[in-house]
N, C-alpha and C positions, 0 to 999 in steps of 0.2 A: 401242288398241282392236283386238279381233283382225279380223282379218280375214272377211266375209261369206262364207256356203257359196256354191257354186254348185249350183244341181239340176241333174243326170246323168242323161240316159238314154246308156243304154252296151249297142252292140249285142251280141249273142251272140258274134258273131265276136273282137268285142274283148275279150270275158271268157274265151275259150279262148285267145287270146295271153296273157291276165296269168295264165291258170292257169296255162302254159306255163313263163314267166319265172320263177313261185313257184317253179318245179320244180329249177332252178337256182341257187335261193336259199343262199345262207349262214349259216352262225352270223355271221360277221362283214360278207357284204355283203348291205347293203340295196337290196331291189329297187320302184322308185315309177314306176308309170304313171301319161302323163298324156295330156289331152287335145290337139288341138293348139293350144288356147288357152290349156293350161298349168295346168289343174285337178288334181288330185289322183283316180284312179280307183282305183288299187289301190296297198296299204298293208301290208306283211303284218308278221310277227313279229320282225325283224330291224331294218326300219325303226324298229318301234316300238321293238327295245331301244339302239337307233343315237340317234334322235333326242328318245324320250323322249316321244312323240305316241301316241293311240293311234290304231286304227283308227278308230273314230268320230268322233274329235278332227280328224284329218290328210283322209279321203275328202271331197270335193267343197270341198276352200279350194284357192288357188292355188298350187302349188311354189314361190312368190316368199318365201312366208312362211317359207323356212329361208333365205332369202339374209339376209347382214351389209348394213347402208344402204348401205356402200360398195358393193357390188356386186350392188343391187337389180334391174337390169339384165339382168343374167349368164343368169337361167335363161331369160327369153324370148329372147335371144340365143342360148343354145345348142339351143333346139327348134326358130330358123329355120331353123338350122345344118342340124340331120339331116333336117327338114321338104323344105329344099329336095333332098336326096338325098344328100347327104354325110355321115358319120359321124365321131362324134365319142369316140375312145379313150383312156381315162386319163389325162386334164387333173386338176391338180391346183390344187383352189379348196378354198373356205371354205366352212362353212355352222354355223347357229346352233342351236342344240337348246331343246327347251322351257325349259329352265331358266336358258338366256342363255348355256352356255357355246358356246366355239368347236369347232367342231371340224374336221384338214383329210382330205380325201377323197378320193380317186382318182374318177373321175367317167368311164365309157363311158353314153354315150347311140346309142340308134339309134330309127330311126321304125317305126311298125306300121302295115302297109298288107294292106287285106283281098284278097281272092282278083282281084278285078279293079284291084286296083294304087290301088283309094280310100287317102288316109291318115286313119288311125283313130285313129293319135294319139304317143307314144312312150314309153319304156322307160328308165329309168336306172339301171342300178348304182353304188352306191354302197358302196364300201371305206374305211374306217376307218383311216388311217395316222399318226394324231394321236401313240401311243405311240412309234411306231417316229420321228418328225419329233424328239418328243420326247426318246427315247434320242441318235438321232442328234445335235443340239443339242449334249445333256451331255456327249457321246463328243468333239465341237469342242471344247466349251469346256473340258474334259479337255486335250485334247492342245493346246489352246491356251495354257494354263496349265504344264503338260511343257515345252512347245518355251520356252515364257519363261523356265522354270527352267532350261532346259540350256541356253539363250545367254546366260544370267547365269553361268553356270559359267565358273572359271578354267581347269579343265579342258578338256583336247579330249574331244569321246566322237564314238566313228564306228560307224556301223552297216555293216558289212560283210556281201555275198552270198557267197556259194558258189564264184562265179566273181572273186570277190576287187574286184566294184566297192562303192564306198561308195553303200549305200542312202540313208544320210541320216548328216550333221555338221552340227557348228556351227562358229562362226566361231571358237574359241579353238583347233579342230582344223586349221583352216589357220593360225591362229600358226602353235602350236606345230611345225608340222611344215613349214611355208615351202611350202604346196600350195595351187591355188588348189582351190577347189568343184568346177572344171569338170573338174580333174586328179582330184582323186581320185572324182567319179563316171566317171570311163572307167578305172578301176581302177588299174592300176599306172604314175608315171608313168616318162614318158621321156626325164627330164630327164639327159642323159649324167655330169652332179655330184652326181644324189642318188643317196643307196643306204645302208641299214640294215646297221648292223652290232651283232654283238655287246659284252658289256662288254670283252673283251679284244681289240679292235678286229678280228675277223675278220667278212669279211663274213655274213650273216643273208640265206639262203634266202627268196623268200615262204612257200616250205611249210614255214619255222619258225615263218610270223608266231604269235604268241598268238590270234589273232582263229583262224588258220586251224588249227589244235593243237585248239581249244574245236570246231571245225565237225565237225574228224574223231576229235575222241574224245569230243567232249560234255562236257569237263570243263573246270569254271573255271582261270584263268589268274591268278595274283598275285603285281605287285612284279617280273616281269619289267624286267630295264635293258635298253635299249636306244639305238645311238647313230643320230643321224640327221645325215649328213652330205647337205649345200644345196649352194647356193651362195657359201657363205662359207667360208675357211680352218678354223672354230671347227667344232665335233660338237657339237651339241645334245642331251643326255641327258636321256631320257624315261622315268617309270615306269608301267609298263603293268598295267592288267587288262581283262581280258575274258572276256566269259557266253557260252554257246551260248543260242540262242533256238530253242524248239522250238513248234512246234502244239499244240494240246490232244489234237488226236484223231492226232499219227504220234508217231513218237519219235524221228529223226533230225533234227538242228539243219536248220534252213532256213537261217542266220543266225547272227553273234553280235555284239555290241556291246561294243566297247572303249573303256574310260577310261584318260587319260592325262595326265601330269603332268610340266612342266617341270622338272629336276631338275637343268640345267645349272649355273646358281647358287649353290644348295645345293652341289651335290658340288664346285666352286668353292671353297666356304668351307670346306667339310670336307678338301679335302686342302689347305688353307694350314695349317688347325689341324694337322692329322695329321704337315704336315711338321714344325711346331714343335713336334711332342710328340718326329718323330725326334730332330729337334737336341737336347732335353734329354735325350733318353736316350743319346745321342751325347758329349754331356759328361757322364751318369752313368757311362756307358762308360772314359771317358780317364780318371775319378775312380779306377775299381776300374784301370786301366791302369797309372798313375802308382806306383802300390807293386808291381810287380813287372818291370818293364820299363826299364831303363837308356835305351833311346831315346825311348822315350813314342810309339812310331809302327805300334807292334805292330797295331792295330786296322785303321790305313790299310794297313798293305802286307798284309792280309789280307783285306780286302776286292777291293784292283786286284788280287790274283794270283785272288782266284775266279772278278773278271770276266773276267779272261784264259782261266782254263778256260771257262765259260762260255760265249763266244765259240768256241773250240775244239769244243764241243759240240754246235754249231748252235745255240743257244736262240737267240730271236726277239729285235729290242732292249729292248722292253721288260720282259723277266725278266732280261736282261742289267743293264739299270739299277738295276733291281729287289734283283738279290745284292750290287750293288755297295755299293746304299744297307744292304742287311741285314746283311750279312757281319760290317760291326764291332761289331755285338751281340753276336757270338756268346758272348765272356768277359763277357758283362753280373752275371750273378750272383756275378763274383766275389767284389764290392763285399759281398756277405754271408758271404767266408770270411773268420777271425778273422785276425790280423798272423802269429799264432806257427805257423800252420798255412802258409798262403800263401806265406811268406818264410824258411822255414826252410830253412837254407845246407846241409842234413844230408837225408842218405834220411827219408822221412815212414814212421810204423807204419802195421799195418792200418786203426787205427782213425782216424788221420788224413785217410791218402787216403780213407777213408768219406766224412770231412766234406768233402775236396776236390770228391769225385763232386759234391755237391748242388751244387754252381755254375750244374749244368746245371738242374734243377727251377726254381734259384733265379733263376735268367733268363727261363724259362721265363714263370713265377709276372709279372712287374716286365711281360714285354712284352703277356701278359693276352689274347692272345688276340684282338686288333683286330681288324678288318674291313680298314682300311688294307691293301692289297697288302704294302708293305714291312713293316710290322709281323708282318703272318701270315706272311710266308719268315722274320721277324726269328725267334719264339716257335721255328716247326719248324728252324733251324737251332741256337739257344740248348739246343732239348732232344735232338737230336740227333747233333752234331757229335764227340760220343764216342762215339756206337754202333758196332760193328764191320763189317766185310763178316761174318766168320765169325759173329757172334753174340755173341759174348763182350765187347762193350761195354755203358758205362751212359747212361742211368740203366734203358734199358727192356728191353735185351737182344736190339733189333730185330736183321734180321736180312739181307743183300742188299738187293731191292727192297723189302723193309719199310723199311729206312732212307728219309727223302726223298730227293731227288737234292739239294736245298741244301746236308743236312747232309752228304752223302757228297764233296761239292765245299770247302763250307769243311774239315774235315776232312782231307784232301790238303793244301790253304792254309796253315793254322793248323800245322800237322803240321813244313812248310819251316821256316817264320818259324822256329817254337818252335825249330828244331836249328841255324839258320843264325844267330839273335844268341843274345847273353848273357844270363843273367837271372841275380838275386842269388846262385842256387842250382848255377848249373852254366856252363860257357864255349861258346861260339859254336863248334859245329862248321862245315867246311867244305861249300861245296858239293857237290863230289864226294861228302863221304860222306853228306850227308843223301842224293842222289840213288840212291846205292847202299842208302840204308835203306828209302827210299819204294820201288826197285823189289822188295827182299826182303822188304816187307809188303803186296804187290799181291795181293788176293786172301783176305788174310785177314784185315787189318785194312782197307784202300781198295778203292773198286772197282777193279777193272783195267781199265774202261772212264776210268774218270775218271783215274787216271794214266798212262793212253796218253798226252789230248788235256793234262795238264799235261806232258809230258816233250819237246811239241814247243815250247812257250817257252823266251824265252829267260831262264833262269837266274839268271847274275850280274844281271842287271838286277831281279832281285825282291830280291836284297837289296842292292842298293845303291839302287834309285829306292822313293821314298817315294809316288809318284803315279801 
């Protein structure tokens, strides 16, 4: 049953205060004087499109009648409130509209007291924040549903600032990277065992990170390796991406956000396979070996003398290991020259040694081009290893630093061996005079850098040690 009018007389003084307030009015805030018993005096156009009443409907019933029963209470409590001389600013309450919906409100009240300090009654704005409660709401429940997804994730992902602390991770990012939350929100930590390095174990600047690359160039980051050394003996390999996150309205990143992926495992399994693809090509190797070499060892002491230069070179140990494992590839494509060609005890025609040359292609071809470290020195040394300093090698004609420096190392290697034992075709020259032929092709067949650092080993031990 609705609620009973109240009859109004409302003095002059109290009608130039609500013109007043109308003045201040909004599209969006409604303004409701009342008496101080809580009647409804002025009503204007806002109200009515606020709560759905109109002026005739809403003047002289009680302001009780937009309270919800729960908090039927409320508006006579808030008029003893400003009544007694206190004021009441943007509390935020409920209130019902004609039509039963809810709706919530930002609510300043104050009292109206005429010229000798009588109270004549009070004043309520009333703002509309139903949409905006609303948005807000869906914006939680958004990001509450986000944050669920990304700590389901097996991935880490870390939001990274400008000043390199993490904004926000989850908990797969301290896995993966053995940091707690409190470590990586204070940015980088200071754990004196951890520390980011590259795939070839050098260490990794923060001002390489990928996160920090995306912040100063704006560009995404993909499939970056990196290794994260803990507190354990082991490197944990990660693959990285990461966005720059920018504003709508600037265009420099504020931010970017990295995903990442435990990779330790995986790259685990993949170079157990990778080894056992060397060892087969290692016995395909000794396969094409065994028909032209009386000792069958030509591949190993070709490999320890490159590691020997190698070492001689400065190389780091791991390209040092690296040649050792690739080296005896290099005559890989033999296995595709025919017997009559290969092994024939007689000078070869032009058009023989043609088909000799391809051994190199043909090695080339068989190691394919892996990813594998070893494999990839295996391929550039298979295709190299006859190129010349001067140019005048095959199969490509490279040229100095065109050549790689693998093949230009086997190459010197390969070079000894071949003059220093027998083969079907020819007798084992001596040491001395292979060394007299390597120093009088320095330069235009070898580098002379590279038969510098081989001419300080020792010798007779490359052809007599097999290891």
């Amino acid at each position: 049953m609705p609620a009973a009018r109240v009859p109004l007389e409302t003095s002059n003084e109290f009608k130039r205060v609500l013109e007043l307030a109308s003045l201040v009015e909004s599209a969006t805030d409604a303004v409701i004087g009342v008496t101080p018993e809580g009647v409804i005096t002025s009503w204007g156009e806002s109200a009515e499109l606020l709560f759905g009443y109109t002026r005739e409907e809403a003047v002289g019933r009680p302001i009780t009648m937009l309270a919800p029963l729960d908090r039927s209470d409320e508006p006579t409590t808030f008029i003893e409130h400003v009544l007694s001389g206190q004021r009441l600013q943007r509390v935020e309450t409920e209130r019902i509209c004609k039509d039963g919906r809810s709706v919530n409100v930002l609510l300043s009240l104050a009292a109206i007291r005429g010229e000798r300090g009588a109270v004549l009654g009070a004043v309520g704005v009333y703002r509309d924040v139903t949409g905006q409660r609303r948005a807000e709401a869906e914006l939680h429940e958004t990001e509450r549903r986000y944050h669920s997804v990304v700590e389901a994730l097996d991935e880490g992902v870390v939001m990274q600032g400008l000043d390199g602390r993490a904004l926000a991770s989850n908990k797969s990012a301290e896995r993966v990277l053995g940091l707690s939350a409190d470590e990586l929100a204070a940015g980088f930590p200071d754990r004196p065992n951890w520390s980011v390095v590259r795939e070839d174990g050098s260490p990794l600047p923060v001002y390489d990170y990928p996160t920090m690359i995306s912040m100063r160039t704006g560009e995404r980051q993909r499939g970056v390796i990196l290794g994260i050394k803990g507190d354990t003996p082991a490197t944990r390999w990660i693959s990285v991406n990461s966005n720059p996150l920018v504003r709508p309205s600037e265009t420099e990143p504020y931010a970017a956000v990295a995903s990442f992926s435990d990779e330790t495992d995986l790259r685990a399994t993949l170079a157990e396979l990778q080894a056992e693809r060397v060892e087969d090509l290692e016995r395909l190797a000794l396969v094409a070996e065994y028909r032209d070499d009386d000792t069958h060892r030509h591949t190993e002491r070709v490999g320890r003398t490159s590691e020997l230069i190698a070492r001689e070179l400065g190389w780091n140990s791991e390209r040092v290991w690296t040649i050792r494992r690739a080296a005896p590839l290099h005559d890989l494509g033999k296995i595709g020259i025919p017997d009559e060609i290969l092994l024939k005890p007689a000078a070869l025609s032009s058009e023989q040694f043609e088909v000799i040359k391809t051994h190199t292609v043909i090695g080339g071809r068989i190691l394919c081009q892996s990813r594998a470290p070893i494999l990839r020195m295996a391929t550039e040394i298979a295709l190299s290893h006859h190129e010349r300093w001067d140019g005048n090698g095959y199969p490509m004609g490279l040229k100095a630093q065109e050549i790689p420096l693998a093949g230009r190392v086997v190459a010197v290697a390969d070079a000894f061996d071949a003059m220093t034992h027998a083969r079907p075709y020819k007798a084992a020259s001596s040491v001395i005079h292979a060394l007299a032929e390597l120093e009088r092709c320095s330069g235009t067949q070898f580098d002379p850098q590279v038969i510098e650092a081989f001419f300080k080993l020792n010798h007779d031990d490359l052809v007599d040690t097999a290891t």
